[in-house]
N, C-alpha and C positions, 0 to 999 in steps of 0.2 A: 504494500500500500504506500502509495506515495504521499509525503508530508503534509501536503496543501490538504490531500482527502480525510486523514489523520485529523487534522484541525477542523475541518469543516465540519465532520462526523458531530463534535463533541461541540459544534455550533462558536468555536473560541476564535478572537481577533490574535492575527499575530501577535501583540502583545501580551495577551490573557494566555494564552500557550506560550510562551517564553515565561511567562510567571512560575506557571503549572507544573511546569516540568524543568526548571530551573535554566532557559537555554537564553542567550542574549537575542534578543530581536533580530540585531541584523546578523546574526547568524543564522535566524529563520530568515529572513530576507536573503539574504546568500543562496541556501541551499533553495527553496523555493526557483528560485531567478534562474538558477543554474550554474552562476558565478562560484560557486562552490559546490562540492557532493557532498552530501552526507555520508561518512561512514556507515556500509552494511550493518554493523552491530548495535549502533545506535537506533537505527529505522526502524532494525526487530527488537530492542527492546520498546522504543518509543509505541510503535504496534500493538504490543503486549498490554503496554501503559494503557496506552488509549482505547483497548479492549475490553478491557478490567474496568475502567473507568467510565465507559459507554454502560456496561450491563447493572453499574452501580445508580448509574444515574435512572435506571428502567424500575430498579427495584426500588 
């Protein structure tokens, strides 16, 4: 899953996901844009994050 979808999922502004999940904005900015990748490892944890965190918010 890609970052942007990640965020969107969980309804959060660039900013409120860099809160969230402790990342600096324009390092979402960066990886978003494509001017930088994101580490594979961080994307599946962030996934995880953001899966756990989606099903928390249903219940």
């Amino acid at each position: 899953m890609e970052l942007k979808e990640m965020r969107k999922l969980l309804g959060l502004s660039q900013a409120a996901f860099g809160e969230k999940y402790n990342i600096p904005v324009r390092t979402i900015q960066d990886w978003e844009s494509g001017r930088r990748q994101a580490p594979v490892y961080v994307l599946e944890l962030l996934e995880r994050a953001v899966i756990e965190d989606s099903k928390a918010e249903v219940n």
